[in-house]
C-alpha positions as CSV (number, residue, x, y, z in Angstrom):
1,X,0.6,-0.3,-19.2
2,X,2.1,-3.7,-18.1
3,X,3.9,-1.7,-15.6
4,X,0.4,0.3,-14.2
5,X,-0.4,-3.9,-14.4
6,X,2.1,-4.9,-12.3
7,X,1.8,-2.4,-10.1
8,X,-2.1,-2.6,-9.2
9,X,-1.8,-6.7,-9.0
10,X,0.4,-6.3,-6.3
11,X,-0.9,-3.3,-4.2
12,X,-2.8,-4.3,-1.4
13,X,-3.3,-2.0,1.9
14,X,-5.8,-3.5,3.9
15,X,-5.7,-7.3,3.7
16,X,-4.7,-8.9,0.6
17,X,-1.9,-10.1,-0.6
18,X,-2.0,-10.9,-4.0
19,X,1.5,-12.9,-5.1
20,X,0.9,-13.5,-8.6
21,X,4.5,-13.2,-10.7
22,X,3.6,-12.4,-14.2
23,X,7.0,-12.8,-15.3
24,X,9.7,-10.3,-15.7
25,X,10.8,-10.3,-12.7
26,X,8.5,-8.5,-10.3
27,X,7.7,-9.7,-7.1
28,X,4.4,-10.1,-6.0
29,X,3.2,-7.7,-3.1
30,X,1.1,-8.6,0.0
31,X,-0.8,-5.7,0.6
32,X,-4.1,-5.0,1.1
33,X,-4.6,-2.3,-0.5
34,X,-5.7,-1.1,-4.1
35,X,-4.0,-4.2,-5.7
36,X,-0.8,-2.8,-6.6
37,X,1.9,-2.6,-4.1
38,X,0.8,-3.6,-0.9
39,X,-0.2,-1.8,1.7
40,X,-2.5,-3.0,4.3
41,X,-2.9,-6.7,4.5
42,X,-1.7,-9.0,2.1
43,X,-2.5,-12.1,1.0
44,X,-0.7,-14.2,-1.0
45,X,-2.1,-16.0,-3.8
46,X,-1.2,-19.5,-3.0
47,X,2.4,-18.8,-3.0
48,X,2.4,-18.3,0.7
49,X,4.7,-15.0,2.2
50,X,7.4,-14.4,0.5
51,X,6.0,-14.5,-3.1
52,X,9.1,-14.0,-5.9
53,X,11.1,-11.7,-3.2
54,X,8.1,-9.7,-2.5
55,X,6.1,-9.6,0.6
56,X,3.8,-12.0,0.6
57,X,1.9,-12.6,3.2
58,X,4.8,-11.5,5.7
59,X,6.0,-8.7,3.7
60,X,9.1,-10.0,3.0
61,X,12.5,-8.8,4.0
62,X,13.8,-6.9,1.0
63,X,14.3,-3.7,2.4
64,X,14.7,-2.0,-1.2
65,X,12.5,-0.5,-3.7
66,X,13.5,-1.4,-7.7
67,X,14.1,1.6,-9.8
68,X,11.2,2.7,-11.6
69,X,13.1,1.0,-14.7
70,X,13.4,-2.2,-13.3
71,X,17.3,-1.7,-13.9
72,X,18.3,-1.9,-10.0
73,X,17.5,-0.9,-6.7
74,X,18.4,2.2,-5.5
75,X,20.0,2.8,-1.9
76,X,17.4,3.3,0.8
77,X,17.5,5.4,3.8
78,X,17.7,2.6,6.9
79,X,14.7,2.9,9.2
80,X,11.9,4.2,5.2
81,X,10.8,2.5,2.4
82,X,11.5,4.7,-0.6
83,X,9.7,5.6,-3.4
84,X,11.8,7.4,-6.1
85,X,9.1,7.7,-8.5
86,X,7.2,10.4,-6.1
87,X,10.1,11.0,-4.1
88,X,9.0,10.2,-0.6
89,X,10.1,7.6,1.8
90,X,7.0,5.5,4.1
91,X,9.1,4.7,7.5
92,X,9.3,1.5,8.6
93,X,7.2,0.9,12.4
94,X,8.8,-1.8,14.8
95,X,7.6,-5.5,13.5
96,X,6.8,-3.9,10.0
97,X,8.8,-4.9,6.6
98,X,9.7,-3.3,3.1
99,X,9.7,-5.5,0.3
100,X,10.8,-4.4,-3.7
101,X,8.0,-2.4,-5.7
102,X,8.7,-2.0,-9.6
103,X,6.7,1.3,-8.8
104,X,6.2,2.8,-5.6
105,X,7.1,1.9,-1.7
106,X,5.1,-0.6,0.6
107,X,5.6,-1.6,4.0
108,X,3.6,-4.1,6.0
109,X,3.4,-5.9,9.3
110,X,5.5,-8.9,9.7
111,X,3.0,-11.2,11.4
112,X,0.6,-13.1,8.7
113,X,-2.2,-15.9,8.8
114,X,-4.5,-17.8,6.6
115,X,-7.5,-15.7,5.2
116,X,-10.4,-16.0,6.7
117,X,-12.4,-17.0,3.7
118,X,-10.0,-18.7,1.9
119,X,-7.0,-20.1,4.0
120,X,-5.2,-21.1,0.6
121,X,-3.9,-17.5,0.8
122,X,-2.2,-15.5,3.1
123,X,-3.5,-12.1,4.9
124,X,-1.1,-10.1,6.8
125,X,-2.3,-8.0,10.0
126,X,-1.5,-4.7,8.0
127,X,0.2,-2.6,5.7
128,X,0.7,0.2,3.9
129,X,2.1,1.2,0.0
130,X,2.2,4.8,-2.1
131,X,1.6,4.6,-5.7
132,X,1.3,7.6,-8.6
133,X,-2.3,8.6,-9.0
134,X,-2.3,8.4,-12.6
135,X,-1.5,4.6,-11.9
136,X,-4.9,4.2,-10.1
137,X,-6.8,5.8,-13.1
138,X,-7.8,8.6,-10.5
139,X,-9.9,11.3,-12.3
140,X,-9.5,13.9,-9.8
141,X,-6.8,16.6,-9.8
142,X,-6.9,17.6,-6.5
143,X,-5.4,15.9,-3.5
144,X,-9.2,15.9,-1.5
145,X,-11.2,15.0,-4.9
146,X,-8.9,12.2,-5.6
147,X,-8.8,10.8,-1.7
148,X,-12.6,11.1,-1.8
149,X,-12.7,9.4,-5.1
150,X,-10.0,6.6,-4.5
151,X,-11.2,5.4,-0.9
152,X,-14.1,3.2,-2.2
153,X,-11.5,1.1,-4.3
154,X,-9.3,1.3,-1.9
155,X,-11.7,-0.4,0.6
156,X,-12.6,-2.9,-2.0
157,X,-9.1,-4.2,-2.8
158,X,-8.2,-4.3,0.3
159,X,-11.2,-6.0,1.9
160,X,-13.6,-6.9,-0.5
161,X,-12.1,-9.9,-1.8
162,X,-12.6,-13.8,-1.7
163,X,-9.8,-13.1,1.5
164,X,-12.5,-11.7,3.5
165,X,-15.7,-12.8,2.2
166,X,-16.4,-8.8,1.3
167,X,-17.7,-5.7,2.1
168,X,-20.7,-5.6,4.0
169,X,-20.8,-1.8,4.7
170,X,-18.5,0.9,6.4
171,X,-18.3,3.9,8.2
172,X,-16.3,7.3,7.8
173,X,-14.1,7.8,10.5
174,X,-12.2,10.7,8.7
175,X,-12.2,12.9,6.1
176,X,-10.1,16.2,6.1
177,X,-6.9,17.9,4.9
178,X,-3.4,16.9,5.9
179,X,0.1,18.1,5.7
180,X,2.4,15.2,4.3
181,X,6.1,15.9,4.0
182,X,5.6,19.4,3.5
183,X,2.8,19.2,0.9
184,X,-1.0,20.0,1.6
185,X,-2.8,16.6,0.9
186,X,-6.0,15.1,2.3
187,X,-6.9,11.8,3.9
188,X,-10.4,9.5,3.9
189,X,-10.6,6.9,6.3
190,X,-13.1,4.1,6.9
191,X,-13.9,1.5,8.8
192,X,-15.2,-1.5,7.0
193,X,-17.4,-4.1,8.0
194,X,-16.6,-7.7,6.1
195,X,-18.3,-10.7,5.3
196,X,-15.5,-13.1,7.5
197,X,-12.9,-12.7,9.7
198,X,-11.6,-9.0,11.4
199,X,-12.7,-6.1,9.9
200,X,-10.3,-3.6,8.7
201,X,-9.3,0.7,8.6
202,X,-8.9,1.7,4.9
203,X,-7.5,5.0,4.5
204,X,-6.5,7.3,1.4
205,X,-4.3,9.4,1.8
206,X,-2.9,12.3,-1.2
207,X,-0.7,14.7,-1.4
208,X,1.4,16.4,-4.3
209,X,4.2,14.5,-4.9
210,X,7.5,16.5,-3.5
211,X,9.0,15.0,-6.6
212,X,6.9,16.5,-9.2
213,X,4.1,18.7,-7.9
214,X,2.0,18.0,-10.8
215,X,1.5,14.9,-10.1
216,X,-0.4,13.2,-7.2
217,X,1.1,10.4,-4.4
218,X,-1.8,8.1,-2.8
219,X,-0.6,6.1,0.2
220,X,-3.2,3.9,0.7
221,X,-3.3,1.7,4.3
222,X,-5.3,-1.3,5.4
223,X,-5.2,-2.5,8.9
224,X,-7.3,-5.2,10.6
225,X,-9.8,-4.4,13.4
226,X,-8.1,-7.1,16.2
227,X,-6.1,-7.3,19.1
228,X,-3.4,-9.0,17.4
229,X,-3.1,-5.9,14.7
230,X,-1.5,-2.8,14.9
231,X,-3.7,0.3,16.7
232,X,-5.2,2.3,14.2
233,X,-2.9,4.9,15.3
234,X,0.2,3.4,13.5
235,X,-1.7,4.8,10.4
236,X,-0.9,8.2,12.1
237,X,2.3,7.3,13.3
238,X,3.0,6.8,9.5
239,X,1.6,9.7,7.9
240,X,3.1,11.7,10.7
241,X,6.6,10.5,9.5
242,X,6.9,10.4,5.7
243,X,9.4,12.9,4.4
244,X,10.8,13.9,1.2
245,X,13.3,11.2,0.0
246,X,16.4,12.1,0.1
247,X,17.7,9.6,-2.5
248,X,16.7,11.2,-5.8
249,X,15.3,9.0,-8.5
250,X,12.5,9.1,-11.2
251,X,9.8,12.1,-11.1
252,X,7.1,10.1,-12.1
253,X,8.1,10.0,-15.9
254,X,8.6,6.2,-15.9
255,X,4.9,5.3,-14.8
C-alpha cells in the first residue's frame, strides 16, 4: 500500500501538481490527474516545478521511469515515456516532459504557472500519466466499465482541487471503444467547468495491459481549456501513439 500511496499522491492529469515527498525517495509528480503520477496539469505543492526530481509544475526533465522496485531506472526508448509495470510506452509531444514514476509513466507540458486559486502552487498547461487499475481501486473488470467508472475521479483530481477552485459541472464529449497499442480499450472524455481559472479536458482512457492481459492500464489526461495549452487533439495525438514497450520490465506483480 505505501506504494498504491505514492503513486495516487503524485498522479495528476488535468491540473495539479501535487509535490509532496513522503520520504523514500519518490519524486513528487505534477499531474493533474487522479493524484498519482501526473498526467494533465500539475501543481506543485509549494515546492514549485521540479519537486524531488519529479515534475513539478514543469514536469521536470528526468526522462526515465524507476523500476517498479524502486531499485533503478530502466532504459527508455528516446522520443516515450515507459511504463514497465503495464508494459506500454506514452510518447513524448514537442514542448512535453517525462519525469520518474515509482509506478507507471507520465508526461506533461513543459510550460507551468501559478494556480488560479491558490498561486502557492504550481499548475502546468497539461499532462498525461498511465497507472494499474487495481492501483485506482477501480471495481470494474472491463476496459468500458472501468473508463466509465474512473472518469468522475479522474475529473476531480485533476480539477476539483483548491488549484482550481472546483468542479462546477461538465459535459461528455466522448465515450466509446478504442484500440490502444493493439488492445481493445475504451475512452470517457469531459469537459469540465471549474470554479477559477481555464477549464480543463479530463479523459479516461483503458485498455488491457499488453503486459499482463489480466490486468487493466488507465491513462488518464488533463488539459486546460486556453489558448496557451495544448489543442485537445494532442490527447489524440497521444493515444494514437502508445505502443507496446519494448523494454521489458515488471507485469504488474510489483503494484
Amino acid at each position: 500500500m505505501a506504494v498504491a500511496a505514492a503513486v495516487l499522491a503524485s498522479i495528476g492529469v488535468g491540473v495539479y501538481a501535487l509535490t509532496s515527498n513522503d520520504g523514500g525517495g519518490e519524486g513528487s509528480t505534477t499531474s493533474q490527474g487522479p493524484g498519482g503520477q501526473n498526467g494533465g496539469r500539475a501543481t506543485t505543492a509549494a515546492r514549485g516545478p521540479g519537486g524531488n526530481g519529479g515534475p513539478g509544475g514543469s514536469g521536470g526533465s528526468g526522462g526515465q521511469t524507476p523500476a517498479p522496485d524502486g531499485s533503478g531506472q530502466p532504459p527508455q526508448e528516446e522520443g516515450y515515456a515507459t511504463d514497465t509495470t503495464s508494459g506500454i510506452s506514452i510518447p513524448v509531444p514537442e514542448g512535453w516532459v517525462t519525469s520518474p514514476l515509482q509506478v507507471g509513466a507520465q508526461v506533461t507540458t513543459e510550460a507551468s504557472y501559478d494556480c488560479p486559486a491558490d498561486p502557492t502552487k504550481t499548475c502546468t498547461r497539461g499532462g498525461a500519466y498511465s497507472t494499474p487499475a487495481e492501483l485506482l481501486k477501480l471495481k470494474a473488470t472491463t476496459a468500458e466499465a472501468a473508463a466509465k467508472e474512473d472518469i468522475a475521479q479522474a475529473a476531480e483530481d485533476a480539477y476539483g482541487t483548491e488549484g482550481y477552485g472546483k468542479i462546477t459541472s461538465h459535459e461528455e464529449l466522448a465515450s466509446k471503444a478504442v484500440t490502444v497499442a493493439g488492445e481493445k480499450g475504451y475512452h470517457v472524455r469531459w469537459k469540465v467547468i471549474t470554479g477559477k481559472g481555464d477549464d480543463g479536458y479530463v479523459e479516461s482512457l483503458v485498455f488491457p495491459s499488453p503486459a499482463d492481459s489480466s490486468r487493466l492500464v488507465v491513462v488518464r489526461f488533463g488539459i486546460d481549456v486556453s489558448d496557451k495549452a495544448p489543442e485537445q487533439s494532442v490527447i489524440d495525438e497521444i493515444t494514437n501513439g502508445i505502443k507496446k514497450a519494448s523494454i521489458s520490465g515488471g507485469s504488474g506483480q510489483d503494484v
